[in-house]
CHARMM-style PDB file with segment names, atoms N, HN, CA, C and O in Angstrom:
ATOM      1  N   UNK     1       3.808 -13.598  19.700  1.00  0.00      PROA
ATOM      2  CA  UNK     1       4.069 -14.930  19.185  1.00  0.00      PROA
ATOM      3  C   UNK     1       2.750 -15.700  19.115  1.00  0.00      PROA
ATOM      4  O   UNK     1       1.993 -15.722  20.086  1.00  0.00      PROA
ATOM      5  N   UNK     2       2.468 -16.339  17.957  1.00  0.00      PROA
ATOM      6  HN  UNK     2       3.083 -16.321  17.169  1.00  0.00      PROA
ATOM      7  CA  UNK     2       1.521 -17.522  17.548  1.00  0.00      PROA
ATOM      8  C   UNK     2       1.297 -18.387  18.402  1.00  0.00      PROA
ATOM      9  O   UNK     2       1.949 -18.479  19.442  1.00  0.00      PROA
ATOM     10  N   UNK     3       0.337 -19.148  18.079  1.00  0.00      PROA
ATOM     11  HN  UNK     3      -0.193 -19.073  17.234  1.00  0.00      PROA
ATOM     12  CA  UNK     3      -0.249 -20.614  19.391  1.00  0.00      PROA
ATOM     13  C   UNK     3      -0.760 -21.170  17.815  1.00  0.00      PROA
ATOM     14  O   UNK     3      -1.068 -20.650  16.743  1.00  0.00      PROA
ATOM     15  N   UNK     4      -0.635 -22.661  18.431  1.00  0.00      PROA
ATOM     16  HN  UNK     4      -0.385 -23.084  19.302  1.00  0.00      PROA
ATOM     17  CA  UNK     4      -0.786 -23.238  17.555  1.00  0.00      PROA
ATOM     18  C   UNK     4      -1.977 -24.045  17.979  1.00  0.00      PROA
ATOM     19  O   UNK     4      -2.014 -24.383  19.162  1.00  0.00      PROA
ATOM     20  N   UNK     5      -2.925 -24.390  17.210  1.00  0.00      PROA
ATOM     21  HN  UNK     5      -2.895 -24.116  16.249  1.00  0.00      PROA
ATOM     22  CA  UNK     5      -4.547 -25.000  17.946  1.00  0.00      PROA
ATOM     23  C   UNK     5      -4.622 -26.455  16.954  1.00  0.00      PROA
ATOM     24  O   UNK     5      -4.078 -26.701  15.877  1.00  0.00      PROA
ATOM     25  N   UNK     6      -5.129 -26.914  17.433  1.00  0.00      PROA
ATOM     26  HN  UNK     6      -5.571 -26.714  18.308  1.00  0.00      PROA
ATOM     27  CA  UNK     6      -5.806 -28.267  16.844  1.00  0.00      PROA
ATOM     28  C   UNK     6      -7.448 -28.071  16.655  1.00  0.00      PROA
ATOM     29  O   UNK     6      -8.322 -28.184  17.515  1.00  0.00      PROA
ATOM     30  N   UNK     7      -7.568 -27.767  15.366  1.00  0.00      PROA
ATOM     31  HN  UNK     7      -6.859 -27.675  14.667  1.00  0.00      PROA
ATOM     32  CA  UNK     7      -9.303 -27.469  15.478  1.00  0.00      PROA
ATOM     33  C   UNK     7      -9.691 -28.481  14.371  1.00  0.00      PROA
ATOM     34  O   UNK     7      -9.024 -28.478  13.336  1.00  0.00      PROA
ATOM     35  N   UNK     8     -11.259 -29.799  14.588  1.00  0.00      PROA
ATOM     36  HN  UNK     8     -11.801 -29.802  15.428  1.00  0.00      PROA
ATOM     37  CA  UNK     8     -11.871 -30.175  14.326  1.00  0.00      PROA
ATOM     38  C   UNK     8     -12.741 -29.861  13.554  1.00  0.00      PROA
ATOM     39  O   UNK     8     -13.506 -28.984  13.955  1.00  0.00      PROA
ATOM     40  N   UNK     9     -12.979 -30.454  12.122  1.00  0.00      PROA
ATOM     41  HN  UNK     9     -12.357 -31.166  11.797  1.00  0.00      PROA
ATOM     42  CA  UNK     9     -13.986 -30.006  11.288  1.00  0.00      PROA
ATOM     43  C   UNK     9     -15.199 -31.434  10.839  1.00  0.00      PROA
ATOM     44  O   UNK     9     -14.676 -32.501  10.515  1.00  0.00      PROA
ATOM     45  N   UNK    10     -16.432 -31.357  10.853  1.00  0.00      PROA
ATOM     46  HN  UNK    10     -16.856 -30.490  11.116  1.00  0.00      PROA
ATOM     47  CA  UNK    10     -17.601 -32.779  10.785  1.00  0.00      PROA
ATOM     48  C   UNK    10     -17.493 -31.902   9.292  1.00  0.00      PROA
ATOM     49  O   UNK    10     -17.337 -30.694   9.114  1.00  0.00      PROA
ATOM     50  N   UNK    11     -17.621 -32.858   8.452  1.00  0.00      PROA
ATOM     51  HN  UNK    11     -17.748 -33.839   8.597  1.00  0.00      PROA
ATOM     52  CA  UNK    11     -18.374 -33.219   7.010  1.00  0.00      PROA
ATOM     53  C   UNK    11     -19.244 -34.223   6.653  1.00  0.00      PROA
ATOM     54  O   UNK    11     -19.185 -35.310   7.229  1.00  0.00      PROA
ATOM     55  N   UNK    12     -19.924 -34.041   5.910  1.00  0.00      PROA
ATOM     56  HN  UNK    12     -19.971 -33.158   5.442  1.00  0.00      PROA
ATOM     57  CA  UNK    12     -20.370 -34.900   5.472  1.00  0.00      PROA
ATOM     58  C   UNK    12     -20.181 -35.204   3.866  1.00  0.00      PROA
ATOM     59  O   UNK    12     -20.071 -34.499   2.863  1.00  0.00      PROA
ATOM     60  N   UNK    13     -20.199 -36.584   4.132  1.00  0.00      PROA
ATOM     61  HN  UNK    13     -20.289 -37.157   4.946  1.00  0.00      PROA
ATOM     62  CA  UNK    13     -19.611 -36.999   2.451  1.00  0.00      PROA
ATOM     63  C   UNK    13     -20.322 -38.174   2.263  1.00  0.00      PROA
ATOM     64  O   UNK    13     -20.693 -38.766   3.277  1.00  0.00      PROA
ATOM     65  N   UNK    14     -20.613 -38.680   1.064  1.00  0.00      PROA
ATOM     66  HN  UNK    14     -20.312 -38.199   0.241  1.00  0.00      PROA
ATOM     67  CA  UNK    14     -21.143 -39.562   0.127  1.00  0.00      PROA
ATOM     68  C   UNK    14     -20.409 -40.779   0.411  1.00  0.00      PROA
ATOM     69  O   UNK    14     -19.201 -40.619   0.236  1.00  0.00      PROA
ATOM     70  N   UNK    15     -20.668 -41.697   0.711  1.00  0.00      PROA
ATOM     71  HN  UNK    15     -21.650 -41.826   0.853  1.00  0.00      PROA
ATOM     72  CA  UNK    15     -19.967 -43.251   0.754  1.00  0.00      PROA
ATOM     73  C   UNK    15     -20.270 -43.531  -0.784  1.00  0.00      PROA
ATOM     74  O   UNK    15     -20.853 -42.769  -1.555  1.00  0.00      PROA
ATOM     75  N   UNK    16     -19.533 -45.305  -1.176  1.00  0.00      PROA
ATOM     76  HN  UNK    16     -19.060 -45.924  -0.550  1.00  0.00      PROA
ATOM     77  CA  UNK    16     -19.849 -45.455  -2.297  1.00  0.00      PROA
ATOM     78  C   UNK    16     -21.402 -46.255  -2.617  1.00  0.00      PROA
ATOM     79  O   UNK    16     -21.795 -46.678  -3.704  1.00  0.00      PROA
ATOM     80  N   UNK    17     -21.978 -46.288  -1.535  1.00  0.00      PROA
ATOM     81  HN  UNK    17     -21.659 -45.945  -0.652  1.00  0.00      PROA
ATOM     82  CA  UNK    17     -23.552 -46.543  -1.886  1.00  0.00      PROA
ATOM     83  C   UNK    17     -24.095 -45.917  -1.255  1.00  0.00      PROA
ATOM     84  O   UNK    17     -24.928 -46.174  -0.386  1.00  0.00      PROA
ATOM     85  N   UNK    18     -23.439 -44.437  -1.838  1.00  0.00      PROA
ATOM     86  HN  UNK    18     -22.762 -44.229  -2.544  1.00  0.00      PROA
ATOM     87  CA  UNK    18     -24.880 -43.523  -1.564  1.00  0.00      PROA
ATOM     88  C   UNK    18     -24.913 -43.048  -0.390  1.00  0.00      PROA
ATOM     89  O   UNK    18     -25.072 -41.831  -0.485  1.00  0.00      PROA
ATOM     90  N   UNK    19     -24.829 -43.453   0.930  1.00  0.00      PROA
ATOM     91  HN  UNK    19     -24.699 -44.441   1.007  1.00  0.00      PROA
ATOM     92  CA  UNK    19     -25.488 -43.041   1.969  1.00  0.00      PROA
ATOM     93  C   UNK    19     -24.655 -42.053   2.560  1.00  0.00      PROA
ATOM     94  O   UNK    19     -23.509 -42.104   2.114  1.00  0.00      PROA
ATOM     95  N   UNK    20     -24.839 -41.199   3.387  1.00  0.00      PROA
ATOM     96  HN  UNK    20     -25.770 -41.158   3.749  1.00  0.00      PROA
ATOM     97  CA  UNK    20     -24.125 -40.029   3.747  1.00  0.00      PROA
ATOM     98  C   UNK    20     -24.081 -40.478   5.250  1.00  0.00      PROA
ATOM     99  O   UNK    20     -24.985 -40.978   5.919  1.00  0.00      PROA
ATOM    100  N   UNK    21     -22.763 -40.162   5.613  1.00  0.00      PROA
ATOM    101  HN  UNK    21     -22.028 -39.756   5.070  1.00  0.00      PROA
ATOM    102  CA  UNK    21     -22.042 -40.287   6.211  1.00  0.00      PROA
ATOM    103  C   UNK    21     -20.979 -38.845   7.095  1.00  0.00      PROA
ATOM    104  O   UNK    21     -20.383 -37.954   6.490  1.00  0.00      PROA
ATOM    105  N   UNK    22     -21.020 -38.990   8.278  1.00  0.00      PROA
ATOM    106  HN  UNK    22     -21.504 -39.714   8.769  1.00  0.00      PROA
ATOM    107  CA  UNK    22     -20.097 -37.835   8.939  1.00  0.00      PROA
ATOM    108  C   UNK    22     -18.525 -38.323   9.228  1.00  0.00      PROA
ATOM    109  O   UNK    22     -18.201 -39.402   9.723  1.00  0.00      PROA
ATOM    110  N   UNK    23     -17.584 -37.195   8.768  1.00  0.00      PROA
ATOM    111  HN  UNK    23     -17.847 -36.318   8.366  1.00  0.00      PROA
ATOM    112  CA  UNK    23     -15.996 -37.395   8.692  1.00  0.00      PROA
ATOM    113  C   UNK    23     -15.350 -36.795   9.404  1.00  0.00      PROA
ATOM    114  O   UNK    23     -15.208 -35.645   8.988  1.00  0.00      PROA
ATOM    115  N   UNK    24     -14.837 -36.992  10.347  1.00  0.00      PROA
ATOM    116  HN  UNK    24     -14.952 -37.926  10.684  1.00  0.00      PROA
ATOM    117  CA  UNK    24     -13.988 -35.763  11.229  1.00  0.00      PROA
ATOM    118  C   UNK    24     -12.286 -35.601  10.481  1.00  0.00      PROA
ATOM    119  O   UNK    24     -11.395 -36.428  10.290  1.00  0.00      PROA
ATOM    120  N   UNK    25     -12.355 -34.721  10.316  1.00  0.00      PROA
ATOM    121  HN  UNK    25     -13.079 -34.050  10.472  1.00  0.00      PROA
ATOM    122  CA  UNK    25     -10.537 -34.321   9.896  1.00  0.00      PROA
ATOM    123  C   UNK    25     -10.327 -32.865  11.225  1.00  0.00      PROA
ATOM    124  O   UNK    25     -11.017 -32.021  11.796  1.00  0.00      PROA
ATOM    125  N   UNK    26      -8.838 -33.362  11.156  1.00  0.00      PROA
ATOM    126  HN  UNK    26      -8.277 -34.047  10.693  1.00  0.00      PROA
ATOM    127  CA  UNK    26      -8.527 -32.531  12.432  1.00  0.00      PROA
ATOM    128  C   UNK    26      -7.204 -31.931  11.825  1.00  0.00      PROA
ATOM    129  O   UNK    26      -6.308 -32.557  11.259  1.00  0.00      PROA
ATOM    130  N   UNK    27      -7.289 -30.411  12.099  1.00  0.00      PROA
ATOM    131  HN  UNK    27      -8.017 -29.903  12.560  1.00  0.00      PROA
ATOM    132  CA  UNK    27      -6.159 -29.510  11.283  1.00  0.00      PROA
ATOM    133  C   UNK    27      -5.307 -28.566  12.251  1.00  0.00      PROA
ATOM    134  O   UNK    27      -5.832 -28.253  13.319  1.00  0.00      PROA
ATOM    135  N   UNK    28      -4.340 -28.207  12.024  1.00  0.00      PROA
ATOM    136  HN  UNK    28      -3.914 -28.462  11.156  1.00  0.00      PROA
ATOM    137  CA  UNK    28      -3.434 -27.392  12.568  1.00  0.00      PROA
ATOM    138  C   UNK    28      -3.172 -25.685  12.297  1.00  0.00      PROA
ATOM    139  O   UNK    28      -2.396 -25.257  11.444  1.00  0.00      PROA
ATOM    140  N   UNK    29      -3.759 -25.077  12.952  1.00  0.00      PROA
ATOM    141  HN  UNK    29      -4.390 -25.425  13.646  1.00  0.00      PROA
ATOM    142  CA  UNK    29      -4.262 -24.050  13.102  1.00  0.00      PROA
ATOM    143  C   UNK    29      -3.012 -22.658  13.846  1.00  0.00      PROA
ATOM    144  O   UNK    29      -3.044 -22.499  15.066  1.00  0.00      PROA
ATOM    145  N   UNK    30      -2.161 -21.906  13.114  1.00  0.00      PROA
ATOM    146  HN  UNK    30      -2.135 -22.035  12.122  1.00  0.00      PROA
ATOM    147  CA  UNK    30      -1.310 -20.744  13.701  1.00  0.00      PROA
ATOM    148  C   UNK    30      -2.317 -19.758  14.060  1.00  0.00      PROA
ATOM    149  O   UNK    30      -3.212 -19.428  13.281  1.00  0.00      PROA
ATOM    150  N   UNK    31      -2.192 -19.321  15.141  1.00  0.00      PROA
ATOM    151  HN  UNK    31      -1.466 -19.589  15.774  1.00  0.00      PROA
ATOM    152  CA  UNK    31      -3.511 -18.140  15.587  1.00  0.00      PROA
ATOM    153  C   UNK    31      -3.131 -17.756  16.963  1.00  0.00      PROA
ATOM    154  O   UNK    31      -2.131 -18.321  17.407  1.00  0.00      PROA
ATOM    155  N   UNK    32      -3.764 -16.865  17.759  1.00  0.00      PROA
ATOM    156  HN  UNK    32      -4.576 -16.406  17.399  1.00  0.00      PROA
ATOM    157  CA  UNK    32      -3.471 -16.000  18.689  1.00  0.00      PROA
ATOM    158  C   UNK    32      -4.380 -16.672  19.600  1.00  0.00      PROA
ATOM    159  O   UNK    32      -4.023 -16.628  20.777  1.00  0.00      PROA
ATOM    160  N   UNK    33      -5.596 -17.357  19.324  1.00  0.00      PROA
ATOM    161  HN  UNK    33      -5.886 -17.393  18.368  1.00  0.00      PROA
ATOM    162  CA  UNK    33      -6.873 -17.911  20.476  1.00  0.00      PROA
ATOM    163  C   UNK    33      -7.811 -18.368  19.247  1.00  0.00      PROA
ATOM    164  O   UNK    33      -7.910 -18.208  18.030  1.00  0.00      PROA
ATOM    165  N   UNK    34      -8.523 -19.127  20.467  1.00  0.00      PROA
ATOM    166  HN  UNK    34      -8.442 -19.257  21.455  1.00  0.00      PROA
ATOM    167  CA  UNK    34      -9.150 -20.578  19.937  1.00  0.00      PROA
ATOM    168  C   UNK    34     -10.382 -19.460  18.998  1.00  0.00      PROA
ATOM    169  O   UNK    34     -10.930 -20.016  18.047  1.00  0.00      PROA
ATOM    170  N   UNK    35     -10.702 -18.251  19.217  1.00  0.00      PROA
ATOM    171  HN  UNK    35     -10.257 -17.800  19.990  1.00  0.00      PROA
ATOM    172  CA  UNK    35     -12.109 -17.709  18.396  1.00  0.00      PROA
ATOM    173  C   UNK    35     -11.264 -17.680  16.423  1.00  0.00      PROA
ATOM    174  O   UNK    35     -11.627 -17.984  15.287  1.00  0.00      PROA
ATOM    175  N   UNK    36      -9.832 -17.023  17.208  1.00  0.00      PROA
ATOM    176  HN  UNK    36      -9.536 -16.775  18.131  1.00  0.00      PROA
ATOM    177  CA  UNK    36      -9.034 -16.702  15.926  1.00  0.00      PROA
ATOM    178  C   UNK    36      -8.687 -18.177  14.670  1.00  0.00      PROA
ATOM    179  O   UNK    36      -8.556 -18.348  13.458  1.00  0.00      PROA
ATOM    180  N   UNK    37      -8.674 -18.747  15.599  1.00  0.00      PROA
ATOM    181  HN  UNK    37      -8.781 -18.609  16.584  1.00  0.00      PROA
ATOM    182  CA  UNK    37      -8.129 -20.447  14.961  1.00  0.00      PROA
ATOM    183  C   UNK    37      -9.280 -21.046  14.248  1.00  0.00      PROA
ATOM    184  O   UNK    37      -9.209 -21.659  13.182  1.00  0.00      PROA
ATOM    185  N   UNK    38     -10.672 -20.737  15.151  1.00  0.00      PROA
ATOM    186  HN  UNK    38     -10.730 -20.239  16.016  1.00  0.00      PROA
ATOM    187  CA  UNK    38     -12.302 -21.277  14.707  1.00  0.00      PROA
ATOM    188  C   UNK    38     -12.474 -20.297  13.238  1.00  0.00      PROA
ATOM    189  O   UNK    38     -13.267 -20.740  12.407  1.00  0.00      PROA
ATOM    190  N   UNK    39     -11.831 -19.133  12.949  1.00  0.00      PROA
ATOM    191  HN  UNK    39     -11.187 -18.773  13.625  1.00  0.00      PROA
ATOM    192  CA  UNK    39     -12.499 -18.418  12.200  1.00  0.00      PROA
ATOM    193  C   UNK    39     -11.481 -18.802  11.087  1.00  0.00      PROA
ATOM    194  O   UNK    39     -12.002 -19.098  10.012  1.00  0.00      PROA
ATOM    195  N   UNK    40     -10.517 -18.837  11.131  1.00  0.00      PROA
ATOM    196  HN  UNK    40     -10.093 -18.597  12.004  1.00  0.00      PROA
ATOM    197  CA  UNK    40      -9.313 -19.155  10.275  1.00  0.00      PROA
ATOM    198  C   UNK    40      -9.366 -20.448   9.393  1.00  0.00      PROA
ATOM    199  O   UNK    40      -8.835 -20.612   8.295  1.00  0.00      PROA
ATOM    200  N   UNK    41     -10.074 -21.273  10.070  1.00  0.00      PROA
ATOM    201  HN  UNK    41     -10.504 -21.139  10.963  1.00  0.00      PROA
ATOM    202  CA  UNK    41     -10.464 -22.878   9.311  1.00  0.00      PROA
ATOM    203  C   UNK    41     -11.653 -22.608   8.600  1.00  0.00      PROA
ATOM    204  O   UNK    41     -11.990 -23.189   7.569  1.00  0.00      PROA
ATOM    205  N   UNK    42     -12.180 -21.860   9.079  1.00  0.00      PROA
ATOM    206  HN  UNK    42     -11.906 -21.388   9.918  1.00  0.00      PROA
ATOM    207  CA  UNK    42     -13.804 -22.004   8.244  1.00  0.00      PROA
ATOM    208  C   UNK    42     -13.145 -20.990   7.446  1.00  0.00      PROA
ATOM    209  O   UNK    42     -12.353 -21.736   6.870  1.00  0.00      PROA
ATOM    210  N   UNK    43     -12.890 -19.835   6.990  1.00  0.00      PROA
ATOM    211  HN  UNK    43     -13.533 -19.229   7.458  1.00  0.00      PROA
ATOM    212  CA  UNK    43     -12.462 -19.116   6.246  1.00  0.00      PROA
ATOM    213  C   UNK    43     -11.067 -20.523   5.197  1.00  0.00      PROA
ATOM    214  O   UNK    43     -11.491 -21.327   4.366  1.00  0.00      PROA
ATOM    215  N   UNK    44     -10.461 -20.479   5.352  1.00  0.00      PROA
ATOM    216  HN  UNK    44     -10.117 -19.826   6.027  1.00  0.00      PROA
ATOM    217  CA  UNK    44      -9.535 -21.385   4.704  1.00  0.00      PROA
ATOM    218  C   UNK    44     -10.668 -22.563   3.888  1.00  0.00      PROA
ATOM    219  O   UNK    44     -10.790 -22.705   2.671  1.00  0.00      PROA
ATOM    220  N   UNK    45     -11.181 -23.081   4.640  1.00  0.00      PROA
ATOM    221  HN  UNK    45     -11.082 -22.966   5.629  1.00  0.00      PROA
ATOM    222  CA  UNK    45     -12.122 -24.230   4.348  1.00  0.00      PROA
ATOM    223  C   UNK    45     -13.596 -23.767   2.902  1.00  0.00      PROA
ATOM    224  O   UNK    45     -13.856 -24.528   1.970  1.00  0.00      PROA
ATOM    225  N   UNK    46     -14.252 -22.488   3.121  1.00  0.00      PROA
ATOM    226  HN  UNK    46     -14.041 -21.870   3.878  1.00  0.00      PROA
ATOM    227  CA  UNK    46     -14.785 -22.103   2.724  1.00  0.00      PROA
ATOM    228  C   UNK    46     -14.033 -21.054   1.132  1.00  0.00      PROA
ATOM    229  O   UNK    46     -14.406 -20.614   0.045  1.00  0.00      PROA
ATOM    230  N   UNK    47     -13.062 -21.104   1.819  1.00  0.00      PROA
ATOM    231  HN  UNK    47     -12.758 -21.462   2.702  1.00  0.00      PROA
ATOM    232  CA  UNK    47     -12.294 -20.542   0.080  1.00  0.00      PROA
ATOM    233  C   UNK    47     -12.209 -21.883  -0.662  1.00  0.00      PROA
ATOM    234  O   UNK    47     -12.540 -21.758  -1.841  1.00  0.00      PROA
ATOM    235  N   UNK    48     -12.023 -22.550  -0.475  1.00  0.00      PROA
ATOM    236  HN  UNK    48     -11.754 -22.652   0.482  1.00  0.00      PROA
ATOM    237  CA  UNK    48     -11.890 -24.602  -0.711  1.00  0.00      PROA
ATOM    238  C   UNK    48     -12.922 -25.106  -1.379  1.00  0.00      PROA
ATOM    239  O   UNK    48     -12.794 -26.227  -1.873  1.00  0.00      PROA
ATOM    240  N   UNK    49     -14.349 -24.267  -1.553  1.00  0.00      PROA
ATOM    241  HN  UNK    49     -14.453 -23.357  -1.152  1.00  0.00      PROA
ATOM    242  CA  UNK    49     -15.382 -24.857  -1.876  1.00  0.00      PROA
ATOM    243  C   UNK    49     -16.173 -25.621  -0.666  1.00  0.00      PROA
ATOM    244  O   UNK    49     -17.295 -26.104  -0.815  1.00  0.00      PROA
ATOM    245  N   UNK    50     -15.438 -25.660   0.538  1.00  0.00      PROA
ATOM    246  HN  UNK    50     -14.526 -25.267   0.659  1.00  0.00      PROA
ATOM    247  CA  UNK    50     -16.296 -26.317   1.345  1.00  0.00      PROA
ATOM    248  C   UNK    50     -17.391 -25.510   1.734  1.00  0.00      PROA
ATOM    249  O   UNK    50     -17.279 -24.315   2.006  1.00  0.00      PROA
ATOM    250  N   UNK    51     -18.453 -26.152   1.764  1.00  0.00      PROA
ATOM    251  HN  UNK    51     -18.544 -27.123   1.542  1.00  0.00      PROA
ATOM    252  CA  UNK    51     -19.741 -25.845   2.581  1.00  0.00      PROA
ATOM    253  C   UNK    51     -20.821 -26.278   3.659  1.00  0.00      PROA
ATOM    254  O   UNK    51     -21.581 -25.708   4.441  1.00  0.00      PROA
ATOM    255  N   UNK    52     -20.429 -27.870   3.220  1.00  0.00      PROA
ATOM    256  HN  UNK    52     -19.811 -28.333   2.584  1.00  0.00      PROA
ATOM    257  CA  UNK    52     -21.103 -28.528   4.084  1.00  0.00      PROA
ATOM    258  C   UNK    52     -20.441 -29.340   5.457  1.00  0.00      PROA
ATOM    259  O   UNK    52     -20.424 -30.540   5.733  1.00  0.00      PROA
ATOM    260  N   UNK    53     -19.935 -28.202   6.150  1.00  0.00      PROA
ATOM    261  HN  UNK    53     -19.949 -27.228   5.925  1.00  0.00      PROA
ATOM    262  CA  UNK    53     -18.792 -28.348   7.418  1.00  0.00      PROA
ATOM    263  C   UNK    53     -19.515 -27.531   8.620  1.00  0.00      PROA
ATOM    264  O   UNK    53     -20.330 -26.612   8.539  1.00  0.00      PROA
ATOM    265  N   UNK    54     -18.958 -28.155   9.754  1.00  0.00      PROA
ATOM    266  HN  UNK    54     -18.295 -28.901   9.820  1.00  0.00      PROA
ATOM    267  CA  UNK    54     -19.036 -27.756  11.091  1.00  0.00      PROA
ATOM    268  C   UNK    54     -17.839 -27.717  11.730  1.00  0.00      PROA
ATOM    269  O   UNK    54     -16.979 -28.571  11.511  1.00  0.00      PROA
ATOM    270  N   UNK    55     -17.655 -26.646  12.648  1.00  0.00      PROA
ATOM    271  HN  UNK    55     -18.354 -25.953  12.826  1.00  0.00      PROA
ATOM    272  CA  UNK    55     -16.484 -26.310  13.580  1.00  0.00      PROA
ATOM    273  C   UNK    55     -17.467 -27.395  15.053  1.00  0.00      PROA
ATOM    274  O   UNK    55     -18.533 -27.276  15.657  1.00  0.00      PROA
ATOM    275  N   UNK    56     -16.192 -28.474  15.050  1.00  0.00      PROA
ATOM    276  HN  UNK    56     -15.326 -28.570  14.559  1.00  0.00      PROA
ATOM    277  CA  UNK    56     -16.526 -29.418  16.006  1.00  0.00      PROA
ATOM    278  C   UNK    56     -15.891 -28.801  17.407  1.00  0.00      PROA
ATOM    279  O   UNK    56     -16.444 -28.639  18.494  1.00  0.00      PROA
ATOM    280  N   UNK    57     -14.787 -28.569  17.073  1.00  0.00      PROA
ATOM    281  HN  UNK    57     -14.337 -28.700  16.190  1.00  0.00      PROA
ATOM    282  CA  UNK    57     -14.009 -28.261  18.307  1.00  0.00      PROA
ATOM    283  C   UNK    57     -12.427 -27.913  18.047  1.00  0.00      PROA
ATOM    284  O   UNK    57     -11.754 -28.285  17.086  1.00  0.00      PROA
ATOM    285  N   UNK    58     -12.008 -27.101  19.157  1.00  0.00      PROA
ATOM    286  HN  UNK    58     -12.555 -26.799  19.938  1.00  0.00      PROA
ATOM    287  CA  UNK    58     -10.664 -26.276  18.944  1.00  0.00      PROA
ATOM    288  C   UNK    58     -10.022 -26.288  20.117  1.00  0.00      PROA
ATOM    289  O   UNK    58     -10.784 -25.879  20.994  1.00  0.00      PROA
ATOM    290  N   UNK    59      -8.665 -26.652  20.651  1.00  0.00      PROA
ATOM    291  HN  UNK    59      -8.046 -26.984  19.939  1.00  0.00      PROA
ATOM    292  CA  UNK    59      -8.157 -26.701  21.735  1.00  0.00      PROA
ATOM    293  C   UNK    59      -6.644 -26.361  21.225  1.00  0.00      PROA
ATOM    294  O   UNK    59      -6.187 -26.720  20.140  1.00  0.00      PROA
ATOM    295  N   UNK    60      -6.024 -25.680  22.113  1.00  0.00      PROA
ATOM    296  HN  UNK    60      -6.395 -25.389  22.995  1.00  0.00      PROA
ATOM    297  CA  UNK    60      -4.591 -25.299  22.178  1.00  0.00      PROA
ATOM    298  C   UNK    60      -3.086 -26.388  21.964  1.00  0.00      PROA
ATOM    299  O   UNK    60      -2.284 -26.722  22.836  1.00  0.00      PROA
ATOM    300  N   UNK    61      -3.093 -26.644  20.924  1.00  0.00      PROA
ATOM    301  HN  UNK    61      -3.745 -26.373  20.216  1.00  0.00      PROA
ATOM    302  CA  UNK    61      -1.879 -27.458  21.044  1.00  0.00      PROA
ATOM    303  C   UNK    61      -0.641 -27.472  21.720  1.00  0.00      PROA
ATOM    304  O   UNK    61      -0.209 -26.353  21.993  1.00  0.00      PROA
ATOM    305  N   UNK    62      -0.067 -28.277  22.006  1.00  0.00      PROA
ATOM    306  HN  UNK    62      -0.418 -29.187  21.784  1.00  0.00      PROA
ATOM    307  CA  UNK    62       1.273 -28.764  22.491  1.00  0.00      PROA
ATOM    308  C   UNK    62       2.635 -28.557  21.693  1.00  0.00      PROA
ATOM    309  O   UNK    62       3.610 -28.487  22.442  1.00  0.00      PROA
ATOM    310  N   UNK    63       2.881 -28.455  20.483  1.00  0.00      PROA
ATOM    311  HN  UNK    63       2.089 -28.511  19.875  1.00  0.00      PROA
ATOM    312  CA  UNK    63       3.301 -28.240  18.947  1.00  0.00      PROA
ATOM    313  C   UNK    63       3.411 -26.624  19.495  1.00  0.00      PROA
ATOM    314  O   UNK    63       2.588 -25.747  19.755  1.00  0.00      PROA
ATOM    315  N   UNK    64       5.131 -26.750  19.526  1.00  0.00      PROA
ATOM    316  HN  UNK    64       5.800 -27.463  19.315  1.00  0.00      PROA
ATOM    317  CA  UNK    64       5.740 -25.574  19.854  1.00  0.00      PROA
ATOM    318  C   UNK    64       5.954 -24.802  18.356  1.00  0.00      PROA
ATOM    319  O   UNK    64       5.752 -23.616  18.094  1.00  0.00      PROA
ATOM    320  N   UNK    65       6.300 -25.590  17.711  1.00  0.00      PROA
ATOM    321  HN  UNK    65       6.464 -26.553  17.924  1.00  0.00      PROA
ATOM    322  CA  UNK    65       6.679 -25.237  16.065  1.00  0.00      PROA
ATOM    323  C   UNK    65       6.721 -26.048  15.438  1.00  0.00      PROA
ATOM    324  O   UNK    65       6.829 -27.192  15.880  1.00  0.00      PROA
ATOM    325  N   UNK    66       6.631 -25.685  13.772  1.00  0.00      PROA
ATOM    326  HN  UNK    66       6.543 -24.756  13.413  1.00  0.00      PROA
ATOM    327  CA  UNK    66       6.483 -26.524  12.702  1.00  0.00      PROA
ATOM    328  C   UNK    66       7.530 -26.005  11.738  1.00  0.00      PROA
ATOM    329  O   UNK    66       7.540 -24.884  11.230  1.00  0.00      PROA
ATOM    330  N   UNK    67       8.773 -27.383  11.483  1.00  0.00      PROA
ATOM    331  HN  UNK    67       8.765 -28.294  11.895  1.00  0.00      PROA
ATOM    332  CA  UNK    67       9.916 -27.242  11.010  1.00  0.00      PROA
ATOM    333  C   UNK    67       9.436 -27.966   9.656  1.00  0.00      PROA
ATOM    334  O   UNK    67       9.093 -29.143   9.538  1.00  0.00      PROA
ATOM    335  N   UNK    68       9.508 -26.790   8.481  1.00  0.00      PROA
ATOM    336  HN  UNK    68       9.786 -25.835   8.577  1.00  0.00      PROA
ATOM    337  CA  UNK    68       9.652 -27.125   7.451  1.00  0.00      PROA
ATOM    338  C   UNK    68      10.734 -27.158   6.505  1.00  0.00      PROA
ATOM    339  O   UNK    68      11.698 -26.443   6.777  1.00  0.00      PROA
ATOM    340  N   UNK    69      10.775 -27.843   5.445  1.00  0.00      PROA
ATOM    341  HN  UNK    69       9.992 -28.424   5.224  1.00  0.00      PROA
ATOM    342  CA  UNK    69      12.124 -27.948   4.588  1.00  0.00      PROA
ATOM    343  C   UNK    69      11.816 -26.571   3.456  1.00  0.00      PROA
ATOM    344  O   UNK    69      10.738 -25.986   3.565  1.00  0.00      PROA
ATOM    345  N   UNK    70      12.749 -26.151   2.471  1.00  0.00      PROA
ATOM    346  HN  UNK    70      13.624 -26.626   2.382  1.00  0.00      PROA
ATOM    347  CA  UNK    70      12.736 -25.034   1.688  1.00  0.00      PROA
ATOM    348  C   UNK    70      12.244 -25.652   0.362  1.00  0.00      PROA
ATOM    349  O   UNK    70      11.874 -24.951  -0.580  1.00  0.00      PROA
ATOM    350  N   UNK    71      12.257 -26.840   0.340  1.00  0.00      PROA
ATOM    351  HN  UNK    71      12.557 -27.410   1.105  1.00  0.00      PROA
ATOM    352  CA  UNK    71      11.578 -27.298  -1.286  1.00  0.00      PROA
ATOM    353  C   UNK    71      10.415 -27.548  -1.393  1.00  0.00      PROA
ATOM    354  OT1 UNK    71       9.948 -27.858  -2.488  1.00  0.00      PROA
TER     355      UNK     71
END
């Protein structure tokens, strides 16, 4: 059975004058351990076109499951 992680990604992005700026977004991660969850975002992230990202941090969530609808 899956674990579900909370792993942290820094970007950086363009404000609207210009100046660059760091963004944290924080994502939800199905994986077996925190190396599996770190590799799974940057892989996901990097099919995305992302490039200019850092793995901030990854810790084991609380989030037993994720109940989705069929539509």
């Amino acid at each position: 059975m899956a674990d579900f992680f909370t792993v942290k990604a820094v970007f950086q992005v363009e404000d609207a004058k210009g100046k660059i700026k760091k963004q944290t977004e924080t994502y939800l991660v199905d994986a077996m351990s925190v190396t599996e969850a770190e590799a799974r975002l940057t892989t996901y992230l990097t099919e995305r076109g992302e490039n200019d990202f850092e793995i901030k941090s990854a810790s084991k969530s609380n989030i037993v499951s994720v109940v989705a609808s069929g539509k």
